[in-house]
N, C-alpha and C positions, 0 to 999 in steps of 0.2 A: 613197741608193738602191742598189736590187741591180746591182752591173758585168753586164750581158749581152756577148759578145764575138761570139758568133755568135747565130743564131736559124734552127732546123731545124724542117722540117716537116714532119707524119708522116700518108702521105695515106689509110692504112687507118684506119675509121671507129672509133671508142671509145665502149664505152657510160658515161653521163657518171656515173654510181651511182659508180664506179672511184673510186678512194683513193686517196691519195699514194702508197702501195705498192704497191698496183695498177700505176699509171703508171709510177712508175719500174721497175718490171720489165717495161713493156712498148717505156720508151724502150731497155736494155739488151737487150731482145730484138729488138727495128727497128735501133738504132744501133748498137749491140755496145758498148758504154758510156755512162754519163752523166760530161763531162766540165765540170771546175769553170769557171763563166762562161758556157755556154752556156746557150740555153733550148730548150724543145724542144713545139710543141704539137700538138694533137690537138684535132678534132672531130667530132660526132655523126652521125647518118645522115645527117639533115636538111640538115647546119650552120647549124644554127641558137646550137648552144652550142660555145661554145670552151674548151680548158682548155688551160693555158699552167706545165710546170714548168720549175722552172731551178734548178740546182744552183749555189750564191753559192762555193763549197770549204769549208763548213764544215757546209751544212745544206741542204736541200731546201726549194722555197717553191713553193706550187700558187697559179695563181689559175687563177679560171673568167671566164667571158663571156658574154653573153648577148645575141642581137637580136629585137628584141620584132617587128620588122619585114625580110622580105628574109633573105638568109644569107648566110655566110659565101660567099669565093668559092673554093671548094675543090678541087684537082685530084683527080681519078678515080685510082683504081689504088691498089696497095702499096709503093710506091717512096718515096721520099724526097726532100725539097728542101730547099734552104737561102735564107733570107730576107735581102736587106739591110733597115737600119735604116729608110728609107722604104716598103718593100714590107711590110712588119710591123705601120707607122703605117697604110699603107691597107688592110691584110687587117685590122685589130680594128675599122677603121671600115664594115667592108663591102663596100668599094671595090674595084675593078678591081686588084689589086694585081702581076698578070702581066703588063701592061701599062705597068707603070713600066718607065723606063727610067734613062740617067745622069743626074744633077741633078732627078729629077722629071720627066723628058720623059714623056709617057703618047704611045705608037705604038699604030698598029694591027697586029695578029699577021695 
């Protein structure tokens, strides 16, 4: 599988037509680089659709997402954030994922 080491997340909305070149010049443009290991996503107005790039250091790998039901839960604004490994698992499944906390604790905000 692809090493992910971080996982960034880009909270200004992407239209989903976008192409791997697309994308990566707009993670370059948000991040101010695409660096090897990380992943980095974006989603649509709605969030309804997720696209997820990650540079492995040798090559670019796009995947997308899709909920047929409910959306993503997605922060407002153009800022940026960074995911752990559980908050990642619960934002692809649509879940509360700001609400995780250590070991899987879910608080109230």
């Amino acid at each position: 599988m692809i090493r992910v080491d971080q996982v960034w997340l880009a909270r200004r909305r992407l239209d989903m037509r976008a192409g791997i070149d697309t994308l990566l010049g707009r993670v370059v443009e948000t991040f101010g680089e695409a660096r090897p290991h990380q992943a980095y996503l974006f989603a649509n107005r709605p969030a309804t659709r997720m696209k997820v790039l990650v540079h492995d250091g040798i090559g670019i790998w796009l995947a997308a997402r899709r909920l047929h039901q409910g959306r993503f839960i997605w922060p407002q604004g153009d800022a940026t954030a960074t995911l752990t490994r559980q908050q990642f698992d619960a934002l692809v499944l649509g879940l509360p994922w700001e609400r995780l906390g250590d070991g899987g604790i879910i608080r109230v905000l």
